[in-house]
Backbone as JSON Lines, residues from 0, in Angstrom:
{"i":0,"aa":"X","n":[-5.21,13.56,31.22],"ca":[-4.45,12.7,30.35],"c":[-4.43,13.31,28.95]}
{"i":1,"aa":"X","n":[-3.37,13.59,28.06],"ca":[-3.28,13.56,26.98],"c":[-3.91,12.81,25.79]}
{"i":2,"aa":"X","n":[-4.08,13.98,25.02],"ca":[-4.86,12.74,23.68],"c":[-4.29,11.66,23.09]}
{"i":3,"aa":"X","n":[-4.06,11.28,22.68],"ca":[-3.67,9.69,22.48],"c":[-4.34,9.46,20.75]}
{"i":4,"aa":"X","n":[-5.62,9.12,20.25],"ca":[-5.8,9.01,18.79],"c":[-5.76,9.91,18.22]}
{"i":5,"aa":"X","n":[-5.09,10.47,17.14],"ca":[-5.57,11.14,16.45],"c":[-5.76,10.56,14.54]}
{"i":6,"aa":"X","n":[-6.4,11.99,14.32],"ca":[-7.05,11.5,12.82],"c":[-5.68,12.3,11.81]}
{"i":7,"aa":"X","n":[-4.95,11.79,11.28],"ca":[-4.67,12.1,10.13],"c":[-5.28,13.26,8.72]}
{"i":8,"aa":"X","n":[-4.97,14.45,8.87],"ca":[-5.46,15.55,7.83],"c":[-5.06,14.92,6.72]}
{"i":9,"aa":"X","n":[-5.53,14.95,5.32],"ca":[-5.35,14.31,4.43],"c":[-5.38,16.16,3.24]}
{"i":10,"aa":"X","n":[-4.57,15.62,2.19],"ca":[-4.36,17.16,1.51],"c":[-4.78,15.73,-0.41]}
{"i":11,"aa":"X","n":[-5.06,17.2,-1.25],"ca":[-4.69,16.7,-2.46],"c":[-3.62,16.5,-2.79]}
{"i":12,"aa":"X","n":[-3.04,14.9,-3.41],"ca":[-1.31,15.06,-3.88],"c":[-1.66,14.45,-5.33]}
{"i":13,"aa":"X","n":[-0.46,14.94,-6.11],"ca":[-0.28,14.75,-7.25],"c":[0.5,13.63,-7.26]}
{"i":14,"aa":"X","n":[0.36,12.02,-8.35],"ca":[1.28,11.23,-7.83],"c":[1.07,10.39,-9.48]}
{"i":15,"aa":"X","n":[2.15,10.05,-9.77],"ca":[2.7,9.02,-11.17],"c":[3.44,8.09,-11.09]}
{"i":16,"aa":"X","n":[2.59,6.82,-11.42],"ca":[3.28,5.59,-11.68],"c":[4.91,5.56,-12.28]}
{"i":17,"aa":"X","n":[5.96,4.91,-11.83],"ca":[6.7,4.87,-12.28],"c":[7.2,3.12,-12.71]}
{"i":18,"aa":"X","n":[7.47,2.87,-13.89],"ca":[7.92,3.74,-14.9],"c":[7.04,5.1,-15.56]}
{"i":19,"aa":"X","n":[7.7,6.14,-15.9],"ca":[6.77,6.8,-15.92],"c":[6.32,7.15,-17.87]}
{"i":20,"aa":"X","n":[4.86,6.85,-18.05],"ca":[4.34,7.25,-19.02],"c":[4.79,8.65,-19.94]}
{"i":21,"aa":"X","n":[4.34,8.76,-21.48],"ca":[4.63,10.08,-21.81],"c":[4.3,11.4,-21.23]}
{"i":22,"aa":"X","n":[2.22,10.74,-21.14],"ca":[2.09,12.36,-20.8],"c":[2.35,12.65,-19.08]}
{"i":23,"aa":"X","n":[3.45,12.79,-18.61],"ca":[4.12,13.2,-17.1],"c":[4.23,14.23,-17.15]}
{"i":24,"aa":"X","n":[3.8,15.24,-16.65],"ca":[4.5,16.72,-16.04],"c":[5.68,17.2,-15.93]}
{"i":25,"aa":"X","n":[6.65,17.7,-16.76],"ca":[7.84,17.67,-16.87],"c":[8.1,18.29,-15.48]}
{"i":26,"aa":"X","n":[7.45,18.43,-14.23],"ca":[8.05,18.79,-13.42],"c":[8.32,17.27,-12.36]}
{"i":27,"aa":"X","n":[8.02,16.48,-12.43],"ca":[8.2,15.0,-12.43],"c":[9.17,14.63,-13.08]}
{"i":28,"aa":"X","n":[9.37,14.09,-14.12],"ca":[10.74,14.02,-14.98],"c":[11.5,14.87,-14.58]}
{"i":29,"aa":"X","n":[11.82,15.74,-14.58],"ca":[13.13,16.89,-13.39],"c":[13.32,16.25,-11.94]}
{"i":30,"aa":"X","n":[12.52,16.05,-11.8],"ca":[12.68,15.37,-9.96],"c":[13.68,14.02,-9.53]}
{"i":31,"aa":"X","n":[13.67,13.61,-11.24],"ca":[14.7,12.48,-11.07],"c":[16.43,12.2,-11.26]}
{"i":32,"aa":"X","n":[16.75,11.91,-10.83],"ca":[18.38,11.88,-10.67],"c":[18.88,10.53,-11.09]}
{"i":33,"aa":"X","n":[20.25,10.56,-11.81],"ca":[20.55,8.86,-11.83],"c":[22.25,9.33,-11.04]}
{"i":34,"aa":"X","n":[22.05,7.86,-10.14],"ca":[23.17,7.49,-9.04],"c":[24.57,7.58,-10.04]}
{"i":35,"aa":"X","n":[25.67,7.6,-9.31],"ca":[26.91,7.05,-10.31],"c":[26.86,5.68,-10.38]}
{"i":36,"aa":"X","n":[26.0,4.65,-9.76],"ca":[25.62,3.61,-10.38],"c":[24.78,3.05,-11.71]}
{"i":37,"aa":"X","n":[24.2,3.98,-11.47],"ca":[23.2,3.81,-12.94],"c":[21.55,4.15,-12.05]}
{"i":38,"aa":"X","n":[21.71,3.85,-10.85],"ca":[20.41,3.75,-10.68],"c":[19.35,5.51,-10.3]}
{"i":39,"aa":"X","n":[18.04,5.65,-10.96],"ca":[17.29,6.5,-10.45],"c":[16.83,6.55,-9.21]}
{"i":40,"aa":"X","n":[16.75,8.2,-8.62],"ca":[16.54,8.37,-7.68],"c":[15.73,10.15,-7.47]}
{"i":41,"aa":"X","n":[15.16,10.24,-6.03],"ca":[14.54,11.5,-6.01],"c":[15.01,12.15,-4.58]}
{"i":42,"aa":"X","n":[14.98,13.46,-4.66],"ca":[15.48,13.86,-3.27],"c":[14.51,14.24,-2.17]}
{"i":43,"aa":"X","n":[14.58,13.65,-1.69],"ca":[13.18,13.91,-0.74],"c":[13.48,14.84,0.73]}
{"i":44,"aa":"X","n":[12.45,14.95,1.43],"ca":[13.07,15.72,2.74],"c":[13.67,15.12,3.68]}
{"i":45,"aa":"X","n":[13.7,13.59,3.59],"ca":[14.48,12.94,4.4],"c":[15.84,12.29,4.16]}
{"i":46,"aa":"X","n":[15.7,12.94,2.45],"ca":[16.94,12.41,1.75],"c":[16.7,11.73,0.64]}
{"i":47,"aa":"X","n":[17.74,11.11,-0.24],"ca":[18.09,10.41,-1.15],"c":[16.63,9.06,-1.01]}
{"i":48,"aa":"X","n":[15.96,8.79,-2.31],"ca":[15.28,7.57,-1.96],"c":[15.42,7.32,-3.54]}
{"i":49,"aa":"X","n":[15.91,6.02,-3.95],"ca":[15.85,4.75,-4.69],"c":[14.61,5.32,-5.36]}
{"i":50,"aa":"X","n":[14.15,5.17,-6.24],"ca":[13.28,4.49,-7.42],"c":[13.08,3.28,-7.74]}
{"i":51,"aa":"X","n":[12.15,2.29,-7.52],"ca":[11.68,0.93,-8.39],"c":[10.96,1.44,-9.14]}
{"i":52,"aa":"X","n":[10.93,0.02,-10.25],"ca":[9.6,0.05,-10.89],"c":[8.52,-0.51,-10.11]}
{"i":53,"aa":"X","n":[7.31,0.06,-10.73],"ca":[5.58,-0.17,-9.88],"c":[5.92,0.63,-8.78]}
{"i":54,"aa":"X","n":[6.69,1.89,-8.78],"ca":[6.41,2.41,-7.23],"c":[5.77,3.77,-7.58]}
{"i":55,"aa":"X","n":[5.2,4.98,-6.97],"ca":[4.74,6.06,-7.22],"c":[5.5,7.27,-7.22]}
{"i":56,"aa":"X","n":[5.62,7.99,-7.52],"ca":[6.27,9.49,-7.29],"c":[5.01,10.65,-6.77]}
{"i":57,"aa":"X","n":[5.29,10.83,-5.66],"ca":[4.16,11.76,-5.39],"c":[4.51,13.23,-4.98]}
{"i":58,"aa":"X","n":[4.18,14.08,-5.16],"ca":[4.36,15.38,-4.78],"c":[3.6,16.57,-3.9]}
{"i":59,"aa":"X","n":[4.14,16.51,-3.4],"ca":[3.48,17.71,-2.39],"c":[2.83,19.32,-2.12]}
{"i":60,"aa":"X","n":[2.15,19.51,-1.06],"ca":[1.56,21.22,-1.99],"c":[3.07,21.54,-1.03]}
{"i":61,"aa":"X","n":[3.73,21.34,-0.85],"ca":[5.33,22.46,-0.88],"c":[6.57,22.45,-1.49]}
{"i":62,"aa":"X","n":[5.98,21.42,-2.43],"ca":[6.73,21.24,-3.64],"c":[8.08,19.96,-3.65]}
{"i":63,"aa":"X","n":[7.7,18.94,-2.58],"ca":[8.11,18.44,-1.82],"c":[7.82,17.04,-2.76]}
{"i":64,"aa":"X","n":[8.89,16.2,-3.43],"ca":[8.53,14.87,-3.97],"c":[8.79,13.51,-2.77]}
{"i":65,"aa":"X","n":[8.2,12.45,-2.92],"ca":[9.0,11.33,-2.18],"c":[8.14,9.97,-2.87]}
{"i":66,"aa":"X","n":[8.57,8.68,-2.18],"ca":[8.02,7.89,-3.43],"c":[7.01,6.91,-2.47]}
{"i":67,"aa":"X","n":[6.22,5.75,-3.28],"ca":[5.41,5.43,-2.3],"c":[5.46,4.22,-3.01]}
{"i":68,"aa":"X","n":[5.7,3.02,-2.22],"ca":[5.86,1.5,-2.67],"c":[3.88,1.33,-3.08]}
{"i":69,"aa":"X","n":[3.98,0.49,-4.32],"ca":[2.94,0.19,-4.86],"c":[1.81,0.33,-3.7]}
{"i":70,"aa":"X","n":[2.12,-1.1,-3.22],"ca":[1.15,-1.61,-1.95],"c":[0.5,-0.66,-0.89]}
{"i":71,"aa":"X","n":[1.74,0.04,-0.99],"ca":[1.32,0.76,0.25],"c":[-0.13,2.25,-0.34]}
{"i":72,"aa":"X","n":[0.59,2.67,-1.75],"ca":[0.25,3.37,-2.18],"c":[-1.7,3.24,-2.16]}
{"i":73,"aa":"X","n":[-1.44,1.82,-3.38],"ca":[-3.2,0.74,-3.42],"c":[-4.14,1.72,-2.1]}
{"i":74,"aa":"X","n":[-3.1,0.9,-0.63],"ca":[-4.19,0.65,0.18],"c":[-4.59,2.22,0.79]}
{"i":75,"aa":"X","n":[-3.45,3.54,0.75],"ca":[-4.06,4.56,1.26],"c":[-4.04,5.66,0.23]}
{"i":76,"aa":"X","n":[-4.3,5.51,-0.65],"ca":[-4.26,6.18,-1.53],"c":[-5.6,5.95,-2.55]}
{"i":77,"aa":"X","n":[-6.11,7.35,-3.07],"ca":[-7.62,6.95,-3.79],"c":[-7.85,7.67,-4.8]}
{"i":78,"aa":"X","n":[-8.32,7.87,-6.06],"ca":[-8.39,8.81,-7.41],"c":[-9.15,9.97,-7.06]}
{"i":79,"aa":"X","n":[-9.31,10.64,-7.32],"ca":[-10.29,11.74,-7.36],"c":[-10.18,12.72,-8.9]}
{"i":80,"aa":"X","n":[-11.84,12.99,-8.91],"ca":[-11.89,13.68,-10.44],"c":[-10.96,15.09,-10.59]}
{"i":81,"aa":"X","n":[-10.76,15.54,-11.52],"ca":[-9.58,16.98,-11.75],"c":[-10.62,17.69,-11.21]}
{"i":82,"aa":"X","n":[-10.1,18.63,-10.23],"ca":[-10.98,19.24,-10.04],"c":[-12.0,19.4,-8.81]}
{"i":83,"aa":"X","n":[-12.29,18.12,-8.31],"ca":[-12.66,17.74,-7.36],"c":[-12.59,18.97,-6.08]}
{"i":84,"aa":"X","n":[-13.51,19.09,-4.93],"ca":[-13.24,19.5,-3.72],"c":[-13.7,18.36,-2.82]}
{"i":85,"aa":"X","n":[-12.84,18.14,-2.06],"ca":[-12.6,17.23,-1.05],"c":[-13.23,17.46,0.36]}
């Protein structure tokens, strides 16, 4: 029989509250787009995704942005010091 659970690899990501504060990484601020509606947005690998406020912008080690609803963010998501090895 095939495996069936597996564990989730977990990587370091870089990730900013949005709205987003001054000191942001201007490579964050570049990542954002505004709609011909008015509204912000980021391009992700699955496509076009909306911006709210209270949601995250997170980025990837392939240079890869996408966004992460507050809540969801809270519950799997955790700080770690600069620097840190994991």
């Amino acid at each position: 029989m095939a495996d069936r659970q597996f564990y989730r690899k977990t990587t370091l990501t870089e990730a900013y509250h949005y709205p987003f504060a001054d000191d942001v990484p201007q490579v964050f601020k570049d990542a954002i787009r505004i709609s011909d509606s008015g509204k912000p947005y980021i391009i992700t690998l699955e496509g076009d995704s909306y911006i709210v406020d209270d949601c995250w912008i997170a980025w990837g080690p392939y240079g890869e942005f996408w966004r992460i609803d507050n809540d969801i963010f809270a519950a799997t998501y955790e700080a770690v010091q600069p620097d840190s090895h994991l």
